[in-house]
VOPAGU-2260 file (C-alpha; in pm, 1 decimal, decimal comma):
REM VOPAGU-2260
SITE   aa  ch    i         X         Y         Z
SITE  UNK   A    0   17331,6   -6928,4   12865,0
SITE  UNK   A    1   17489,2   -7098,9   13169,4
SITE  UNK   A    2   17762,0   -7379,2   13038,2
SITE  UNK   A    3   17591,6   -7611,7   13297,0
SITE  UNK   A    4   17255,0   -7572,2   13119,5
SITE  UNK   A    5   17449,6   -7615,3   12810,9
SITE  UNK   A    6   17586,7   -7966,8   12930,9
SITE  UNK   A    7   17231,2   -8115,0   13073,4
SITE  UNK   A    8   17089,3   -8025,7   12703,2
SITE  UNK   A    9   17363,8   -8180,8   12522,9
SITE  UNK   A   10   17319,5   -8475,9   12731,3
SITE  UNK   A   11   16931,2   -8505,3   12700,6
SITE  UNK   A   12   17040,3   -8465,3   12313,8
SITE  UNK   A   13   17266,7   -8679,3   12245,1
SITE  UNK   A   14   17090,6   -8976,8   12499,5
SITE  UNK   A   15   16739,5   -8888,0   12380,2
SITE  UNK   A   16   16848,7   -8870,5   11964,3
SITE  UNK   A   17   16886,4   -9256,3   11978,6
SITE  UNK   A   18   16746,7   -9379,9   12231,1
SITE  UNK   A   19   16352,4   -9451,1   12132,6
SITE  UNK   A   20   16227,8   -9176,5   12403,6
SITE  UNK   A   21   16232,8   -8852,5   12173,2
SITE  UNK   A   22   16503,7   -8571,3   12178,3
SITE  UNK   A   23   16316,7   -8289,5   12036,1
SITE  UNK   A   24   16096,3   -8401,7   12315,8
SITE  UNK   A   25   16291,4   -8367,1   12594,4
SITE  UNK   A   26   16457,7   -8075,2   12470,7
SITE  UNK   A   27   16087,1   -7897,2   12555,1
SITE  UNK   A   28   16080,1   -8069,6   12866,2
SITE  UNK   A   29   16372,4   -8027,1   13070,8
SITE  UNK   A   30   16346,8   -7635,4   13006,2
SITE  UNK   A   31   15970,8   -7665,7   13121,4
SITE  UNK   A   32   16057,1   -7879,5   13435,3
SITE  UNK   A   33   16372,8   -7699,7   13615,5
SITE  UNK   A   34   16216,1   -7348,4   13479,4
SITE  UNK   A   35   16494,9   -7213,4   13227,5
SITE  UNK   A   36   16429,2   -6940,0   13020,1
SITE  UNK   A   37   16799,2   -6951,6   12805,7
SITE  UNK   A   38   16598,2   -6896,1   12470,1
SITE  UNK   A   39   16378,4   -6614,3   12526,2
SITE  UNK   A   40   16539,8   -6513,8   12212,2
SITE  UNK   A   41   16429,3   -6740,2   11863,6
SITE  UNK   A   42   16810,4   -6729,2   11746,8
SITE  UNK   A   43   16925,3   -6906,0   12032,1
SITE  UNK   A   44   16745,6   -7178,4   12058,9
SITE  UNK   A   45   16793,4   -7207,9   11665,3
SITE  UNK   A   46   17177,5   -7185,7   11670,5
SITE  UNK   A   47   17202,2   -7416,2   12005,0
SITE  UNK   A   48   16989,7   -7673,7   11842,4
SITE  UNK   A   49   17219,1   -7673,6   11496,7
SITE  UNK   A   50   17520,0   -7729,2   11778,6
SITE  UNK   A   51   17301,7   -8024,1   11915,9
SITE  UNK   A   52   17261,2   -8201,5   11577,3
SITE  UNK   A   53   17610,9   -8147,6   11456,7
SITE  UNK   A   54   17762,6   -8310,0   11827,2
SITE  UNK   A   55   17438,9   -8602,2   11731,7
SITE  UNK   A   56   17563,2   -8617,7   11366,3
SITE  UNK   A   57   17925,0   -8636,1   11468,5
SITE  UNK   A   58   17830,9   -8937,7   11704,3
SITE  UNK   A   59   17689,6   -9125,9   11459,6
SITE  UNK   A   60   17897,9   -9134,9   11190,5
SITE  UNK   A   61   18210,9   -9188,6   11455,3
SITE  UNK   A   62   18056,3   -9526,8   11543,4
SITE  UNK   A   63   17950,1   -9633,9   11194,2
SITE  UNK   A   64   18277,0   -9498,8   11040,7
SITE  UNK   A   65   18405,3   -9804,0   10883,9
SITE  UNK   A   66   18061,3   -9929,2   10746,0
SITE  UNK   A   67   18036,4   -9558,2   10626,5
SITE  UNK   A   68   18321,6   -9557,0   10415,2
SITE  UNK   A   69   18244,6   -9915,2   10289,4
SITE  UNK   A   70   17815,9   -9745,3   10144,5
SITE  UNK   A   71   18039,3   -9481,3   10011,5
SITE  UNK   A   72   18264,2   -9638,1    9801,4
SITE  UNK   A   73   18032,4   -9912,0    9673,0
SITE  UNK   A   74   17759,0   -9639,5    9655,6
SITE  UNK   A   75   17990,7   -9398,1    9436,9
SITE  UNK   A   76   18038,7   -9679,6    9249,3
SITE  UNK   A   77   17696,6   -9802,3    9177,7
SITE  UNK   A   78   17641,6   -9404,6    9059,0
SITE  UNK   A   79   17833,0   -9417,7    8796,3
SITE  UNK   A   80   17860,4   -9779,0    8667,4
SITE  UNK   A   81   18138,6   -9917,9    8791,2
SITE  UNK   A   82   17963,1  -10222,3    8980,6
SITE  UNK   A   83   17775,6  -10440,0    8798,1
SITE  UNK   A   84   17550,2  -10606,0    8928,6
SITE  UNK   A   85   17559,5  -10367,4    9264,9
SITE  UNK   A   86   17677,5  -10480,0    9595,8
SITE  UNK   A   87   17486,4  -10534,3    9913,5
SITE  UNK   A   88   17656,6  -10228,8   10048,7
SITE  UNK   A   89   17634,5  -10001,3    9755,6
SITE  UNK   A   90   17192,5  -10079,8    9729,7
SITE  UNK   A   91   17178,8   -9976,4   10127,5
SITE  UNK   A   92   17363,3   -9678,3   10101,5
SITE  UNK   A   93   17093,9   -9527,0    9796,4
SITE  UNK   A   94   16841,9   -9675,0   10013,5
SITE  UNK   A   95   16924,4   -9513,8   10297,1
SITE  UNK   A   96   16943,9   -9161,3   10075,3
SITE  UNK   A   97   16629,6   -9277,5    9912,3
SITE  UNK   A   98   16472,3   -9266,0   10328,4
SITE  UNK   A   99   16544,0   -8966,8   10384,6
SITE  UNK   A  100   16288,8   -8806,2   10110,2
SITE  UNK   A  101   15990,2   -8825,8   10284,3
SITE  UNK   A  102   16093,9   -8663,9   10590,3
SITE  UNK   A  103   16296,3   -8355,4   10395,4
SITE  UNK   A  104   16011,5   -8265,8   10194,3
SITE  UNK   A  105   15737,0   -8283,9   10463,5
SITE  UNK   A  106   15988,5   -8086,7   10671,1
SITE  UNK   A  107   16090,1   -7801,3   10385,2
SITE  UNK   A  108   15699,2   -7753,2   10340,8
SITE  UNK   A  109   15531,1   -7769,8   10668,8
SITE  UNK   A  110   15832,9   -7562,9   10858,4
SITE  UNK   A  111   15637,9   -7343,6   10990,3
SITE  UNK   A  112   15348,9   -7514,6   11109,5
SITE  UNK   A  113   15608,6   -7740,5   11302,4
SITE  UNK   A  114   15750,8   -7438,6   11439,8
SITE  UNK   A  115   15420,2   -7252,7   11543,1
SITE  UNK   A  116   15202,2   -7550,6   11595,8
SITE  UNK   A  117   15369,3   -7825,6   11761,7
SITE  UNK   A  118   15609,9   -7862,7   12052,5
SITE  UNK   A  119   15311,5   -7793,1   12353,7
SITE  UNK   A  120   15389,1   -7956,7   12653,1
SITE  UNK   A  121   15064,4   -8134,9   12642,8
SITE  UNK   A  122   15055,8   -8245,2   12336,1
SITE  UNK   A  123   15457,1   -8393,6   12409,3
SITE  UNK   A  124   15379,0   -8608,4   12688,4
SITE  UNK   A  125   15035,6   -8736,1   12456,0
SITE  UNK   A  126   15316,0   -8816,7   12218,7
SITE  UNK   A  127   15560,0   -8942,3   12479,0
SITE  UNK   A  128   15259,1   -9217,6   12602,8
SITE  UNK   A  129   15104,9   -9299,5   12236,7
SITE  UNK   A  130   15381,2   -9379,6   12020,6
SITE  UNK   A  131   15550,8   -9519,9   12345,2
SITE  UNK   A  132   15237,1   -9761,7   12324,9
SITE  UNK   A  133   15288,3   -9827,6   11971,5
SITE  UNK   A  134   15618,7   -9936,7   11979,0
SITE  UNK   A  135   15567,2  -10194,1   12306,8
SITE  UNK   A  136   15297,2  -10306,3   12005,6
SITE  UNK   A  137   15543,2  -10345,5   11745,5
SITE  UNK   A  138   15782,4  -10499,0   11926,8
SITE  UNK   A  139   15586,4  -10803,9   11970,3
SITE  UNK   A  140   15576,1  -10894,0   11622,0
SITE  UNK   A  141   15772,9  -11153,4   11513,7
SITE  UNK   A  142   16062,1  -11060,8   11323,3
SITE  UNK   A  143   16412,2  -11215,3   11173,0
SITE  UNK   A  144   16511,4  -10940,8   10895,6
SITE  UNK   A  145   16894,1  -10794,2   10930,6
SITE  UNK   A  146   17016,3  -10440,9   10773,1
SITE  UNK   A  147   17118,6  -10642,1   10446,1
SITE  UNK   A  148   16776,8  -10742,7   10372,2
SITE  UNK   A  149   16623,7  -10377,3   10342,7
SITE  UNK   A  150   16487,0  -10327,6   10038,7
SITE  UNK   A  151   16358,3  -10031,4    9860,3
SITE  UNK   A  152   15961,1  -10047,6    9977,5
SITE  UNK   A  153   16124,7  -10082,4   10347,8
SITE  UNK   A  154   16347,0   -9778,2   10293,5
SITE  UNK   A  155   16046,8   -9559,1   10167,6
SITE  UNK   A  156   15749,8   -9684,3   10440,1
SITE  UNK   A  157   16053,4   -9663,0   10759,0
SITE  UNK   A  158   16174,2   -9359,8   10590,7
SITE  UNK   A  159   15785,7   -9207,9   10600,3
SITE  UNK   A  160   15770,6   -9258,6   10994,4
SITE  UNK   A  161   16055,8   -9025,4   11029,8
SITE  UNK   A  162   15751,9   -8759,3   10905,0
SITE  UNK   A  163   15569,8   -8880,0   11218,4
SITE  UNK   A  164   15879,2   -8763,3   11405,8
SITE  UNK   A  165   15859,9   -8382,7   11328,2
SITE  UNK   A  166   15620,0   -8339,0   11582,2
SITE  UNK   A  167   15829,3   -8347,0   11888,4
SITE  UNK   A  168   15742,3   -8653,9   12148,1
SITE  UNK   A  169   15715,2   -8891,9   11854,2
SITE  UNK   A  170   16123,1   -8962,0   11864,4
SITE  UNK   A  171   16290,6   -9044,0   11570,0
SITE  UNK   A  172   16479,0   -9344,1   11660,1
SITE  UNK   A  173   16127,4   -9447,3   11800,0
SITE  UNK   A  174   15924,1   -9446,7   11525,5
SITE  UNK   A  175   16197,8   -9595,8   11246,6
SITE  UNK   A  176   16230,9   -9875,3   11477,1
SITE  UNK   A  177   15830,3   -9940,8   11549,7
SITE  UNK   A  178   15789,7   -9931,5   11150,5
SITE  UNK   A  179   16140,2  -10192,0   11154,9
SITE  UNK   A  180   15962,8  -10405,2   11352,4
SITE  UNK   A  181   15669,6  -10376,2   11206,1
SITE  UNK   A  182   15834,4  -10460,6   10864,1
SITE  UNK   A  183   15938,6  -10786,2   11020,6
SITE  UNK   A  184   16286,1  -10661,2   11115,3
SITE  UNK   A  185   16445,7  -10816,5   11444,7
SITE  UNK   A  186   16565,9  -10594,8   11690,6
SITE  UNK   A  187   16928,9  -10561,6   11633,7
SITE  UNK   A  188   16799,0  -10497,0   11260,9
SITE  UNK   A  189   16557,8  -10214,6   11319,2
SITE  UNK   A  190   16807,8  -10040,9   11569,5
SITE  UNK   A  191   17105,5  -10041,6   11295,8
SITE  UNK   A  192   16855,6   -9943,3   11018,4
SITE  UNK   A  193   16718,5   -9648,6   11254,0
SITE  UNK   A  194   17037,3   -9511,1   11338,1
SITE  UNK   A  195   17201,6   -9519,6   10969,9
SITE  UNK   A  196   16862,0   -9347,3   10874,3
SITE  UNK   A  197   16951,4   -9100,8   11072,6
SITE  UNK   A  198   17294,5   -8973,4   10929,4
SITE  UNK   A  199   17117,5   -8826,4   10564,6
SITE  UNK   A  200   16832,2   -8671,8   10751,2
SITE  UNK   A  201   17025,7   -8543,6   11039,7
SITE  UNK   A  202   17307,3   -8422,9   10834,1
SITE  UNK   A  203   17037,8   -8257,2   10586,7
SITE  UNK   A  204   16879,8   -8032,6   10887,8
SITE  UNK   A  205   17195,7   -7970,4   11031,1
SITE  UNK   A  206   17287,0   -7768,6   10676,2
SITE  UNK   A  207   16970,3   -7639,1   10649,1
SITE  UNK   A  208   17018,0   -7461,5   10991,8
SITE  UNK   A  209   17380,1   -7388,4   10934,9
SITE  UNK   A  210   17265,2   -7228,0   10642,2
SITE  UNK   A  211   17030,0   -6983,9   10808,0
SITE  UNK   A  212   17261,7   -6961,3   11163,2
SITE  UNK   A  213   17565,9   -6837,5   10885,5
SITE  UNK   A  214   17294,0   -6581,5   10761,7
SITE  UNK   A  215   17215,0   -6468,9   11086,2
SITE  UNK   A  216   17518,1   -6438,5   11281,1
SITE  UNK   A  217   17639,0   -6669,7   11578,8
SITE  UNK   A  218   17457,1   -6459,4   11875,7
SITE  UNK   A  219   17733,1   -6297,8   12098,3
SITE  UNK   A  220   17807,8   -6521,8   12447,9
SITE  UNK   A  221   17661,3   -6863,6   12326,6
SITE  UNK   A  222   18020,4   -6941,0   12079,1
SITE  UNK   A  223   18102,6   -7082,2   12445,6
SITE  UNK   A  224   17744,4   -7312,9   12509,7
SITE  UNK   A  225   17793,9   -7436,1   12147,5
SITE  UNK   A  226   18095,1   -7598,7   12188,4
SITE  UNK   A  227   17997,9   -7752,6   12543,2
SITE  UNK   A  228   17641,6   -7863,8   12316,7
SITE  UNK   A  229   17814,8   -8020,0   12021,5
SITE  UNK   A  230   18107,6   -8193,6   12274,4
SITE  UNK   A  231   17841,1   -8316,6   12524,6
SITE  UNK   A  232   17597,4   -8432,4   12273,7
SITE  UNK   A  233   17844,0   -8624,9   12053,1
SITE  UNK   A  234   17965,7   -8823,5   12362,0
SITE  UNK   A  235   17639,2   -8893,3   12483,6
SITE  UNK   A  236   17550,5   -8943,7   12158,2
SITE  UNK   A  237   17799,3   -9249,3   12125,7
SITE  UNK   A  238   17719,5   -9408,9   12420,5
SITE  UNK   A  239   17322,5   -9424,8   12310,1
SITE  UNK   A  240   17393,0   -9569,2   12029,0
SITE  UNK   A  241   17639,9   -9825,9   12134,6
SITE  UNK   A  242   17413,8   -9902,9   12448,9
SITE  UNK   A  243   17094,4   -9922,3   12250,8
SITE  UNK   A  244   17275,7  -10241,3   11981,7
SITE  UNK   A  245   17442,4  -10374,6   12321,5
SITE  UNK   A  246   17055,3  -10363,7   12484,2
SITE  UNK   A  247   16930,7  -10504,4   12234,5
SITE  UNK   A  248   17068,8  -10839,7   12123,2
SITE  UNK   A  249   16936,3  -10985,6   12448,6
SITE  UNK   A  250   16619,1  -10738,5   12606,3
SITE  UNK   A  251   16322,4  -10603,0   12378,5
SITE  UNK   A  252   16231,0  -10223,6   12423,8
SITE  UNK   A  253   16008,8  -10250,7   12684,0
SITE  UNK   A  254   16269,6  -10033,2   12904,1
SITE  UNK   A  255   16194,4   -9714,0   12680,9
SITE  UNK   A  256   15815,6   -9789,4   12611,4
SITE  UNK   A  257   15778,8   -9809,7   13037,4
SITE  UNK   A  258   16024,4   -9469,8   13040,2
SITE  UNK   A  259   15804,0   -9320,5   12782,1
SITE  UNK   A  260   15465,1   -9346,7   12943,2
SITE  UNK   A  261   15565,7   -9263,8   13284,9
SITE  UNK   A  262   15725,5   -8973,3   13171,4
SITE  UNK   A  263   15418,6   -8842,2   12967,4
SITE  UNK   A  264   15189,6   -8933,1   13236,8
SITE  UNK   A  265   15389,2   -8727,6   13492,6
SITE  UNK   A  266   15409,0   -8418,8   13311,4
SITE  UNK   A  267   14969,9   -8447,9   13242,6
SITE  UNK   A  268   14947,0   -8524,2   13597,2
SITE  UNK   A  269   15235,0   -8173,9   13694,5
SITE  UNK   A  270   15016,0   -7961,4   13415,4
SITE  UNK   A  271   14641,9   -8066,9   13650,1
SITE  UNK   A  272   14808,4   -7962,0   13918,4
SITE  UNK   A  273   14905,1   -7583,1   14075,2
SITE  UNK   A  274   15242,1   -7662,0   14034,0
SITE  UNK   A  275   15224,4   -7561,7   13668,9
């Protein structure tokens, strides 16, 4: 695998993991577009994608570090007793565990048909223009809620959209934000809830896939593209996240919904034509 192709995918990871446009997504579609064929092979693409998440993982938890710590102290301490009644901060970070369920046990049982089933270019840039649609809908609604008002029904119904996102095109960040907003979150809100969401689930798959890349065996010439993933992807990672909060405080999300649609509607109209 060419270390260039290694740094455009870490970029379209760690960009397209936050940002409300869908980084499985893209990760079909940038191969498809410039013509790359650098996972012929099933193990590749596996153990580049675990690189992906961990550089996406890493990102995330390097900007929320200090809120981090502060969920897992009081959250440790809620566990076994020794805050009573709980903090603020020590409810959010079981909440944000408690999110995560939905996603990890649609995604333990219905592995395979995500692997087989979904991911066709069509059916991505379908995605890419409905839930696109959906969240220019949702984020019209009227909403005032911050991260210290999520409560446990909130945690469960954002944490079920994440399901939504195993089918690549939905996005992640994309959909946990549309339900936000649709649980009367403001923007600024639904953006710091998606992203924390993401740290449990993310950091779940990523040991999932370790798990089976360990088992398998790091292929021989990609120890190289790995590191350029995971570096690229963290970085890129960083700045999505920190652009997206920045973005938001003072523009809605019509940006990505107008991204999104134009996007899936090119790739329809390259698939009608001889081109593809």
């Amino acid at each position: 695998m060419p270390i260039f192709h290694a740094i455009i995918l870490g970029l379209t990871q760690g960009l397209s993991e936050f940002l409300p446009i869908s980084s499985s997504g893209h990760l079909i579609l940038v191969p498809w577009l410039f013509g790359w064929h650098d996972f012929d092979d099933k193990s590749l693409q596996k153990a580049f994608d675990v690189a992906l998440h961990i550089g996406t993982l890493i990102a995330v938890v390097a900007y929320f570090w200090k809120d981090l710590l502060v969920f897992a102290r009081e959250g440790i301490a809620v566990a076994f007793g020794r805050r009573r009644p709980a903090s603020v901060e020590g409810k959010l970070a079981w909440l944000l565990v408690l999110s995560a369920i939905p996603a990890a046990i649609a995604g333990a049982l219905f592995e395979d048909f995500i692997d087989k089933k979904l991911g066709g270019i069509a059916l991505v840039a379908l995605s890419m223009i409905f839930f696109g649609l959906l969240l220019a809908w949702a984020d019209r609604l009227p909403g005032r809620r911050g991260l210290t008002e999520l409560r446990a029904r909130d945690a469960l119904v954002v944490g079920a959209g994440q399901v939504l996102a195993l089918n690549p095109g939905t996005s992640r960040s994309g959909i946990t934000i549309t339900t936000a907003r649709w649980r009367k979150f403001s923007r600024d809100g639904a953006a710091r809830i998606s992203f924390l969401m993401s740290i449990p689930v993310t950091a779940g798959a990523a040991l999932f896939k370790v798990g089976k890349l360990l088992a398998d065996g790091i292929p021989p010439g990609l120890g190289g593209p790995l590191l350029v993933g995971i570096v690229t992807s963290a970085v890129a990672g960083w700045l999505a996240v920190w652009g997206t909060i920045t973005l938001v405080r003072t523009h809605s999300f019509m940006p990505f919904v107008i991204y999104r649609v134009g996007l899936g509607l090119l790739v329809l109209l390259l698939l009608a034509s001889p081109w593809r």
